[in-house]
C-alpha positions as CSV (number, residue, x, y, z in Angstrom):
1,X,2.5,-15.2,5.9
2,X,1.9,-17.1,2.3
3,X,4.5,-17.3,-0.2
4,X,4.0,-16.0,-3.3
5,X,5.6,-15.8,-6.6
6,X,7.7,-13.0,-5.9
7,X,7.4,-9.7,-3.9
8,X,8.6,-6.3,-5.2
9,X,9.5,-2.5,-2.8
10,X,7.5,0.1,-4.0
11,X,10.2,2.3,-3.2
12,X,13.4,0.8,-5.2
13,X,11.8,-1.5,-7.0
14,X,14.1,-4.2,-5.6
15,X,12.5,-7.6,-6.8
16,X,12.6,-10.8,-4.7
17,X,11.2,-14.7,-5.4
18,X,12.4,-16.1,-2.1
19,X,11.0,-13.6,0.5
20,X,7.3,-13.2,2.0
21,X,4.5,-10.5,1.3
22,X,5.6,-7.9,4.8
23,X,9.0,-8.3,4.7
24,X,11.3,-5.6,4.5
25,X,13.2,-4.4,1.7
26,X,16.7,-5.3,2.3
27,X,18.2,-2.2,0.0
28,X,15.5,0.3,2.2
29,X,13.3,-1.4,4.5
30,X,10.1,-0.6,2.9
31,X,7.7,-3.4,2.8
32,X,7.6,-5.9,0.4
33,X,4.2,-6.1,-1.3
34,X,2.9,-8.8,-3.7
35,X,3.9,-8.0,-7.3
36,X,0.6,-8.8,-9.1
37,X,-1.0,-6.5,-7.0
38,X,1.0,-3.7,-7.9
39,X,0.3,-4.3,-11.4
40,X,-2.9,-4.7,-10.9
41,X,-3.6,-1.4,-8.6
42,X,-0.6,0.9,-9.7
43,X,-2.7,3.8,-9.1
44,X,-3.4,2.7,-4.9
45,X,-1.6,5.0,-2.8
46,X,-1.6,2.7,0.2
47,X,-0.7,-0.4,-1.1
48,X,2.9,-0.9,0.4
49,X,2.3,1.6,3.0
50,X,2.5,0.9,6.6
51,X,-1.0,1.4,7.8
52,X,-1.1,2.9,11.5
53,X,2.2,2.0,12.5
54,X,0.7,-1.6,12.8
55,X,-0.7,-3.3,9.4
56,X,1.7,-3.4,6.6
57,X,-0.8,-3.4,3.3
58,X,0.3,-6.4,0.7
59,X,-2.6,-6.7,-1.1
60,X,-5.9,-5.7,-2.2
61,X,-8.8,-8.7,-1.8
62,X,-11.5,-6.6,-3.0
63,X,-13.0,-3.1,-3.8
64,X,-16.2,-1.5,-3.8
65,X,-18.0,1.8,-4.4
66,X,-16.9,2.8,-0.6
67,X,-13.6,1.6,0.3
68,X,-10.8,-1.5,-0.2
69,X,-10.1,-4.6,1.3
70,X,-6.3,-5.4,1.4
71,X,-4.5,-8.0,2.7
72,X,-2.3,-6.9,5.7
73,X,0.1,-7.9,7.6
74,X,0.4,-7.0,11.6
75,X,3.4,-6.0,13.2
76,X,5.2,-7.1,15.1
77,X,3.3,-10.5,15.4
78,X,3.6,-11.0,11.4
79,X,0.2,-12.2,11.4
80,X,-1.7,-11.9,8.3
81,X,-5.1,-9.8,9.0
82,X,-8.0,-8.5,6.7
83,X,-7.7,-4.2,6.5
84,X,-11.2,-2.4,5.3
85,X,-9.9,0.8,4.3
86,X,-13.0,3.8,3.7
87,X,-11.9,6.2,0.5
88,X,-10.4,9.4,2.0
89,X,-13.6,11.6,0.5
90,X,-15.3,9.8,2.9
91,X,-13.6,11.1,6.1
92,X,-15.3,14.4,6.3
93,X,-18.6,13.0,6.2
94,X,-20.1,13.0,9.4
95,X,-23.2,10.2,8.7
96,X,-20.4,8.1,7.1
97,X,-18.2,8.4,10.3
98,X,-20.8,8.0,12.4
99,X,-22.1,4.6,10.2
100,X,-18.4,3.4,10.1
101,X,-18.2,3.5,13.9
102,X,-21.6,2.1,14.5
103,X,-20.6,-0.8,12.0
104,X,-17.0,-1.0,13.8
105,X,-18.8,-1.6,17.6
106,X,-21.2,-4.1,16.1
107,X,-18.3,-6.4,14.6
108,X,-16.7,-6.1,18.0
109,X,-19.5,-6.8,20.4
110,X,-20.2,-10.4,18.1
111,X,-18.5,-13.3,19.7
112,X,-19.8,-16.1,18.2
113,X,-16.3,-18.3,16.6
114,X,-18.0,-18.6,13.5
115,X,-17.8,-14.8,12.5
116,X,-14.4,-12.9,12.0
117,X,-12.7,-11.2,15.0
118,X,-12.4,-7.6,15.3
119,X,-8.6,-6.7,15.6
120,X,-8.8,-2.9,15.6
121,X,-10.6,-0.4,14.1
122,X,-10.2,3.8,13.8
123,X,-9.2,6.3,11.9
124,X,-5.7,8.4,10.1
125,X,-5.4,12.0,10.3
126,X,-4.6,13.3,7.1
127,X,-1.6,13.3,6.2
128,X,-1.0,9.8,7.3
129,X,0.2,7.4,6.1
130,X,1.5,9.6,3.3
131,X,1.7,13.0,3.3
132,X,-1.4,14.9,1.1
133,X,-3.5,11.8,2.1
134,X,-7.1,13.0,2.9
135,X,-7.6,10.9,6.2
136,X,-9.0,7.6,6.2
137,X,-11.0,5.4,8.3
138,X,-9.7,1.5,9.0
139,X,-11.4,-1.4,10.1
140,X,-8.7,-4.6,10.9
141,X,-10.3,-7.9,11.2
142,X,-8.9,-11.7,11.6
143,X,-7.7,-12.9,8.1
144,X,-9.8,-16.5,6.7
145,X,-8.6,-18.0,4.0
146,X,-10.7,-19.2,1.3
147,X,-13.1,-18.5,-1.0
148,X,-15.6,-15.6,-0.8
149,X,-19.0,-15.9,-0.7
150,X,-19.8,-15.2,-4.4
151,X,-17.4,-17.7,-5.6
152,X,-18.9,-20.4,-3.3
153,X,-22.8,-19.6,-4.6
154,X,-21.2,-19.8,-7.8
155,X,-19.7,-23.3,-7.2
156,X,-22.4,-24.9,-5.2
157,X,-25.5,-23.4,-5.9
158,X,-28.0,-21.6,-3.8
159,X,-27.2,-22.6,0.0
160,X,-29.0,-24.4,1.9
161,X,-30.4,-22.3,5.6
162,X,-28.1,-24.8,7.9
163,X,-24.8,-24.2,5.2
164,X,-26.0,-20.3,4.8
């Protein structure tokens, strides 16, 4: 787990600039997420949750017209992971679920070391993790550190087929 400048509960609001993003709260035990992200998503009902009983959610690393990437962290192992998370008015959709799914066994049957590992994927009944939560569907991939693929176009140019 990274440091960072400092990590706040969602739940008390108990500040701290020593701890790590996915450590507890010492005043509740809720997880302690990164505090620019909840400034920047105050809105994002998961971010702080405990996703599954497994990934605690830190941080968002990207969003897009059909779900959020966030920044996880997997318990008990404390190892940081990569959490797609599908907008809950997608998990009544039966082509969507079907397309997740589909998507979910592909990523896992690859095994190649240059492409990210599956962890875990599935799915939260509403009501998880929060209650009045519409049911969500999760993919849970390795966590790589860098820089995404747009900022590295945007730093070197078109790629070449070998570097692509």
């Amino acid at each position: 787990m990274s440091r960072i400048s400092s990590v706040r509960c969602r739940v008390c609001e108990h500040s701290d600039f020593a701890a790590r993003e996915g450590a507890l709260c010492p005043a509740d035990g809720s997880l302690l997420v990164d505090e620019k992200a909840l400034e920047s998503h105050p809105h994002d009902v998961l971010l702080g949750q405990m996703f599954g009983d497994e990934f605690g959610l830190v941080s968002v690393l990207g969003e897009g017209g059909f779900g959020t990437v966030y920044k996880a962290i997997q318990f008990p192992v404390k190892r940081p992971v990569a959490v797609k998370v599908l907008h809950s008015h997608y998990y009544r959709h039966e082509g969507v679920r079907q397309r997740f799914f589909q998507e979910a066994r592909a990523i896992g049957s690859l095994t190649d070391s240059s492409i990210v590992k599956l962890i875990r994927f599935g799915e939260l009944p509403p009501g998880k993790p929060l209650p009045g939560c519409g049911g969500y569907f999760f993919i849970a991939q390795e966590f790589i550190q860098g820089p995404t693929l747009r900022q590295l176009t945007r730093r070197e140019g078109v790629l070449g087929e070998l570097r692509a």
